[in-house]
N, C-alpha and C positions, 0 to 999 in steps of 0.2 A: 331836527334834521336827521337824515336816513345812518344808518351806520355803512362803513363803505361795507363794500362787497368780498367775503372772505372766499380767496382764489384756491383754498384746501375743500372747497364744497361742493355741490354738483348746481350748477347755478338755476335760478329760476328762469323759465323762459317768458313766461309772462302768466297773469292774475286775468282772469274774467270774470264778470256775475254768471250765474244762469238766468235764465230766460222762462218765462211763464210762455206755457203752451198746454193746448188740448186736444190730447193722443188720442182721443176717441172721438172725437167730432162732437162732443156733448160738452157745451159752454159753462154746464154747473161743475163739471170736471176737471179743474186746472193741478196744473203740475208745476215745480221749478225743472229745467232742464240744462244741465252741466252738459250733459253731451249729443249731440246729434243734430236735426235741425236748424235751434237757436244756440247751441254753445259751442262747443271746441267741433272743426272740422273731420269728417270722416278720414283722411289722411291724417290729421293730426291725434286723433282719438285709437286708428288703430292698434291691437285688438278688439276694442269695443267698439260698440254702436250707437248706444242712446243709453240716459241714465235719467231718469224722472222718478224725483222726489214727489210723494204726496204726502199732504197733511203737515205737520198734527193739526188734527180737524175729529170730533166727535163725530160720532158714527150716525147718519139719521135715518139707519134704517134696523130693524131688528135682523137679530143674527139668526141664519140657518144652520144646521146640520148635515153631514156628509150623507143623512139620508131624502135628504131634500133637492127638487132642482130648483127650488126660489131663491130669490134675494141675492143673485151674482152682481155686484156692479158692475164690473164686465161680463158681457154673453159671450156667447159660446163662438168663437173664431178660430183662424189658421193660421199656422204659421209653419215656414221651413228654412232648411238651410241657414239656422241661427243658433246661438247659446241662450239659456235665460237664468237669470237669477233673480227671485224674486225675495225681499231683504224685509223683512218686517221686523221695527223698533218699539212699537207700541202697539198693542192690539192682537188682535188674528187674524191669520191667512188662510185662507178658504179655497181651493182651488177642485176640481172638475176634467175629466182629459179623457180623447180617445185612446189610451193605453189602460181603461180602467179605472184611474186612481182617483179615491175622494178624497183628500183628506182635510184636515183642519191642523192650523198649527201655533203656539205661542212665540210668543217676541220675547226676548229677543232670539228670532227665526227663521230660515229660510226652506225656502223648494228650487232646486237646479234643473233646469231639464235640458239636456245635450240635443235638440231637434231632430236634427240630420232628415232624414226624406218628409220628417212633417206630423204634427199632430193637431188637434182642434183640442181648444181646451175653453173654461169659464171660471173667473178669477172673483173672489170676494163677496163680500157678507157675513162673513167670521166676527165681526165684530160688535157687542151687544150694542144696542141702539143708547146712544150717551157716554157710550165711551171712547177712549182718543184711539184713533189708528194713524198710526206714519209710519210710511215706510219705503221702497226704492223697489223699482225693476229697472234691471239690466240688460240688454241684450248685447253679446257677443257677436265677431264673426265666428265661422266654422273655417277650418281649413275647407277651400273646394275639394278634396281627397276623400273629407268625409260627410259632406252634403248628402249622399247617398245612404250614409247608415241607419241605422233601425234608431229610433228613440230610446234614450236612456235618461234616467228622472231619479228623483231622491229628495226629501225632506227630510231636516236638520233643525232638533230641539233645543231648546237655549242651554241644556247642558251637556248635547253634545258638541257645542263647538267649541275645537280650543284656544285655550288663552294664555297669554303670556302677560306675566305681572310687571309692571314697569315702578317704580319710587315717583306715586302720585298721580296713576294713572292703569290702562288696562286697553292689550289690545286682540279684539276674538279675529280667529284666522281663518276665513271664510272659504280663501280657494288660494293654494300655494303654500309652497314653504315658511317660517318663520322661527327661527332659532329652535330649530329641530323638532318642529308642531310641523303640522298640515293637514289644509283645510277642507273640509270633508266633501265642499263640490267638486264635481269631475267632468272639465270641460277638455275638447277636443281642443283647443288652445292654450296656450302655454300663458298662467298668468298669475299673480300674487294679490288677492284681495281684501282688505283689512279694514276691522270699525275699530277705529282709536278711540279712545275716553280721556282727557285727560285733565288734573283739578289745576284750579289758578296757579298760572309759573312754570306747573311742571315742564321737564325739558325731554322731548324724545331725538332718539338718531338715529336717523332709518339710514339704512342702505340699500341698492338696486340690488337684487339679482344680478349675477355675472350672465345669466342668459336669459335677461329679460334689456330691452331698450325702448321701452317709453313707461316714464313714471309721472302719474299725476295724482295732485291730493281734491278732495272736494271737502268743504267744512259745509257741516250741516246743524250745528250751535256753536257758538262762540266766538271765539276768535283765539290767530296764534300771529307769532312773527316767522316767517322761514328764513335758515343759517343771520338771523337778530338783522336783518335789512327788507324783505318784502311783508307786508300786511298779505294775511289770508283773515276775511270777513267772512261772516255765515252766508250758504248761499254763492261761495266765488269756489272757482276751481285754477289750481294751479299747475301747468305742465311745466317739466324741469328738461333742460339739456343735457339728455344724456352721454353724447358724443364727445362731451369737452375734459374727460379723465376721470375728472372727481364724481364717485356714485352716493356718496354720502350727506345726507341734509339733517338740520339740527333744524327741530319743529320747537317752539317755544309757546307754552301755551297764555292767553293774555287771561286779564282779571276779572273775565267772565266763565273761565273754561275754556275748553276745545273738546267739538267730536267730531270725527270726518271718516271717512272712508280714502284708503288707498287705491288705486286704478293703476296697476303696473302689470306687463305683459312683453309679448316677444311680438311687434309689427307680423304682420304677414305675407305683406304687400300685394298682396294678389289683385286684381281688378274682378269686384264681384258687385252686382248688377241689386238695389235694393227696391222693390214694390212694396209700401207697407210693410206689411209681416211677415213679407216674402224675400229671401236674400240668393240670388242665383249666379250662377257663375256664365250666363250668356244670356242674350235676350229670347234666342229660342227654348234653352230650359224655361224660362219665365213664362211665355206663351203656353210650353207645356202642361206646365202648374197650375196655370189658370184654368184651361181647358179640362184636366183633371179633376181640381175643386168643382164646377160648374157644371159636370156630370155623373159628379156623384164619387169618382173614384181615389178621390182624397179623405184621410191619407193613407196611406198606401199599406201604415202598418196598421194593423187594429183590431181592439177584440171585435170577438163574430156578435156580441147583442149590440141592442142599441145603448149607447154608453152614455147619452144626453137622456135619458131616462132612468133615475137611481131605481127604479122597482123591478127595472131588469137585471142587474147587477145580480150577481150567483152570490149565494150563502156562502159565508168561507166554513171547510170541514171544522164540526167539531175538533 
């Protein structure tokens, strides 16, 4: 039987699975999805957008080089008026962008990119052909205030993120505060993002943010109990009540482990308009977006070569 429910905790509001879906329209491409479409509602989720897990799945195609334009499993597309985070646990991240950047990078790893007016980019391949890749992208809202700003971007080595040691456990601090760490992405939204580790039993206590109000956990191995009364199973995400005083939950990890990612943030509430990989704050920006893409003059910031072609790409000075 359940243990009753301890009224000093910030209670659960309720446990979902995620949802298999395919973000690209290619059926050999499945994802689990904790948030967006098939999991937690767009009011319910805000700040975020969508969170799809891929893998772990061996890689079955050889890996390229930042001097390469092959082997992206995503091509080359658009996107504005969004956050992104892309979270790799196993493998390599491989990414491509109208702002210039090639890079490749190790798990466990990220690349942030703050969008704002918009950039085209092409994701993956980084990974050698037989080995495992998993890993997460994220998108964010933007405040509408900064939908308009220049692109800002950044990739993040496994040792530069930091981490805070827990008795039996470890948690690296991706974006936001954490017992006086903070986490090297820089989103125009206010938010706290964390990969917990933790061995059989361990016990964690999180607390919100005094100016953050929605906290949600996603377990992506193992299993835990949240304040020793809700089951969190691999694959399920949990949003918590934050309105009802208590900010504090006791993560209990079960006799498999736990590893999950935190999802906490400051709501926005704004009414913002979402096409695809398009996020606008009216339905006539959106019109205009499209119209721009469609004649060439997307996006709006960008170096002057062609940046989908690595051989034009300039020497950096000795």
């Amino acid at each position: 039987s359940q243990a009753p429910v301890d009224p000093s905790l910030m209670p659960v509001q309720f446990v979902r699975n995620a949802q298999t879906a395919h973000p690209t329209g290619d059926p050999n491409f499945e994802v689990k999805q904790c948030i967006g479409h098939s999991g937690i509602t767009e009011a319910e989720s805000d700040p975020f957008l969508t969170c799809d897990e891929f893998g772990p799945m061996p890689s079955r195609n050889e890996a390229y080089g930042d001097d390469s334009d092959k082997g992206f499993d995503v091509g080359w597309h658009p996107h504005c008026g969004m956050e992104i985070l892309s979270y790799m646990i196993a493998g390599k991240g491989r990414h491509a962008d109208s702002m210039g950047n090639r890079e490749t990078f190790d798990s466990p790893g990220f690349q942030w990119i703050s969008v704002g007016s918009g950039i085209e980019h092409a994701e993956g391949g980084g990974t050698p052909k037989g080995e495992i890749g998993h890993g997460f992208q994220i998108w964010l809202r933007m405040p509408i205030a900064n939908m308009g700003d220049d692109p800002r971007y950044g990739t993040v080595t496994p040792t530069e993120i930091p981490q805070v040691t827990l008795e039996g456990g470890l948690v690296r601090v991706i974006a936001g505060p954490l017992d006086g760490l903070v986490g090297p992405a820089q989103f125009a939204v206010t938010v706290q993002m964390l990969d917990v580790e933790l061995e059989p039993g361990a016990e964690w206590s999180y607390t919100c943010p005094d100016n953050m109000d929605n906290a949600m956990f996603y377990a992506f191995k193992g299993s835990a109990m949240l304040n020793s009364s809700s089951p969190l199973k691999a694959q399920q995400i949990a949003r918590f009540d934050t309105s009802a005083g208590p900010r504090t939950t006791l993560l209990t990890a079960g006799s498999g482990g736990y590893r999950g990612l935190v999802f906490t943030g400051k709501m926005t509430k704004e009414k913002i308009l979402q096409h695809g990989p398009f996020v606008c704050s009216s339905r006539a920006q959106l019109d205009g977006m499209f119209s721009k893409y469609q004649s060439g003059k997307f996006p709006p910031k960008r170096v002057p070569w062609n940046y989908r072609d690595a051989s034009q790409r300039p020497m950096p000075d000795a």
